[in-house]
TIMIKE-429041 format. One record per residue (C-alpha): residue number from 1; residue in three letters; x, y, z negated. Coordinates in pm, whole numbers. Example, Ala and Ser with C-alpha at 12.3 -4.5 7.8 and 13.67 -1.06 7.14 Angstrom:
2
+-----+---------+--------+--------+--------+
| num | residuo |      X |      Y |      Z |
+-----+---------+--------+--------+--------+
|   1 |     ALA |   1230 |   -450 |   -780 |
|   2 |     SER |   1367 |   -106 |   -714 |
+-----+---------+--------+--------+--------+
END
This chain:
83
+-----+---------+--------+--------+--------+
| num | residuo |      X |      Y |      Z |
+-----+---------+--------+--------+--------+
|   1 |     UNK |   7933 |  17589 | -20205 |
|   2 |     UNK |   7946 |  17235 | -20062 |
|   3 |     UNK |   7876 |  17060 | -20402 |
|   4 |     UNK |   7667 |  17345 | -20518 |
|   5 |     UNK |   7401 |  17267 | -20148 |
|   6 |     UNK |   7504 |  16878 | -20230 |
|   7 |     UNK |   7364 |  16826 | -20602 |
|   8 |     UNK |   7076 |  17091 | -20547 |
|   9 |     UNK |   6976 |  16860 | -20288 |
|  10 |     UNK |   7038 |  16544 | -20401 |
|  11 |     UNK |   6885 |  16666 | -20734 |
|  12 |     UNK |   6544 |  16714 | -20508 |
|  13 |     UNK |   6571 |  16412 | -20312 |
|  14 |     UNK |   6583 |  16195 | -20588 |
|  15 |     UNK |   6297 |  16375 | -20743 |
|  16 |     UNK |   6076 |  16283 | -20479 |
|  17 |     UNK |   6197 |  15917 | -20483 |
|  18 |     UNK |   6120 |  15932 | -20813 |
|  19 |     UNK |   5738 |  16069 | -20772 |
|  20 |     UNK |   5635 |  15838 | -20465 |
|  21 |     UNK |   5766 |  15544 | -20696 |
|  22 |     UNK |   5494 |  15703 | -20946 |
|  23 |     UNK |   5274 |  15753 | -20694 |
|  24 |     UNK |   5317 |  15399 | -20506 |
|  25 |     UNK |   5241 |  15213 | -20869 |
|  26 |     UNK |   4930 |  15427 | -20944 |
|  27 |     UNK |   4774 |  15436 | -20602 |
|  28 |     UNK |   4556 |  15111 | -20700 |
|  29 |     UNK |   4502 |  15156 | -21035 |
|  30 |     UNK |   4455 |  15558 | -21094 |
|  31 |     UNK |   4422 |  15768 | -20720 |
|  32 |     UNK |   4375 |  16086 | -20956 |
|  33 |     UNK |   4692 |  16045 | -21131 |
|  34 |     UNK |   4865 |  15908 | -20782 |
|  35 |     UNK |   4756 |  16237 | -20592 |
|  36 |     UNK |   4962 |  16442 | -20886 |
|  37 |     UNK |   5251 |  16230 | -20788 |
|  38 |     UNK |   5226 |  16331 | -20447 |
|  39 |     UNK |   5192 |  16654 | -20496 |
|  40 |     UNK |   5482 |  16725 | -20701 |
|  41 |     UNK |   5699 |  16533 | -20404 |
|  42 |     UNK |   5554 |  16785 | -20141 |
|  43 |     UNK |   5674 |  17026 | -20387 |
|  44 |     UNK |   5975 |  16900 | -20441 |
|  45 |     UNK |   6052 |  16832 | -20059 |
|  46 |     UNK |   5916 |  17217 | -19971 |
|  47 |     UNK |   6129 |  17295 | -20260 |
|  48 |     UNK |   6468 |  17116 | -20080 |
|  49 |     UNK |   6399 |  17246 | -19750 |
|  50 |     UNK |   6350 |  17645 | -19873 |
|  51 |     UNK |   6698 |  17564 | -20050 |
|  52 |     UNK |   6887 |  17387 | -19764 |
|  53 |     UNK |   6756 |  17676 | -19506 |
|  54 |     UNK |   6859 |  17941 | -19806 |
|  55 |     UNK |   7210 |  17748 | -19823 |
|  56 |     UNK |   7285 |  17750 | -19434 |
|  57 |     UNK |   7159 |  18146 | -19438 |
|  58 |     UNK |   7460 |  18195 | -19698 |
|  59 |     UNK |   7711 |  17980 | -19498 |
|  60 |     UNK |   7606 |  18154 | -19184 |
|  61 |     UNK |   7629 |  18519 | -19316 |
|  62 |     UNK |   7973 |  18429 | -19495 |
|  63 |     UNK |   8106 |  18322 | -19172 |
|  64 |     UNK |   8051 |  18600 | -18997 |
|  65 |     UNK |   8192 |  18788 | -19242 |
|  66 |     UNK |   8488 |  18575 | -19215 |
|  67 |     UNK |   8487 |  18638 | -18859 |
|  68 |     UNK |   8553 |  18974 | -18920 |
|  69 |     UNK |   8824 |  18932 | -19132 |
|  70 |     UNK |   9016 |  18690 | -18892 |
|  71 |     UNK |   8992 |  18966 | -18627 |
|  72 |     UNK |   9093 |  19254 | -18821 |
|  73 |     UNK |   9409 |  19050 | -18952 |
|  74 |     UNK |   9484 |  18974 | -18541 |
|  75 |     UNK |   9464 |  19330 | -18495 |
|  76 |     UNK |   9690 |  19439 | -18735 |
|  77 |     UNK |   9923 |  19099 | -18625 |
|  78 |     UNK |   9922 |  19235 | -18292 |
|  79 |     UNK |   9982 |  19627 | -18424 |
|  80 |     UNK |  10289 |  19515 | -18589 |
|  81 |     UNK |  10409 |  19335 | -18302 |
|  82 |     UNK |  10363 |  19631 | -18045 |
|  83 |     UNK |  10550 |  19874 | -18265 |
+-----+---------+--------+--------+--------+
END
């Protein structure tokens, strides 16, 4: 899950490196074409933070599930135990 979150990421960060390097060089020369730059990095950074919060719901939800797990294995640690 950790690479998956990792290269999703990554992937969008250096997309939006990538489009305010575009958008950096055309600023002087073409603001028209600049702006589309920009825009696809706000994209691309609403894009990365819908994924990250997506990725942390999973992780959160499969710990809790894990949480259950741990407990019903103590229980049936400590019903072996007792008898």
């Amino acid at each position: 899950i950790a690479t998956e979150v990792h290269d999703t990421l990554a992937q969008d960060f250096a997309g939006v490196s990538m489009q305010l390097q575009a958008f950096n060089a055309l600023s002087p020369l073409d603001p028209d074409r600049a702006q589309v730059h920009l825009d696809r990095a706000q994209d691309l950074c609403k894009r990365g933070l819908v994924e990250a919060r997506r990725s942390v719901w999973c992780l959160q939800q499969d710990s809790d599930r894990y949480s259950q797990l741990l407990d019903l294995i103590q229980h049936y640690i400590d019903q072996l135990n007792i008898g």
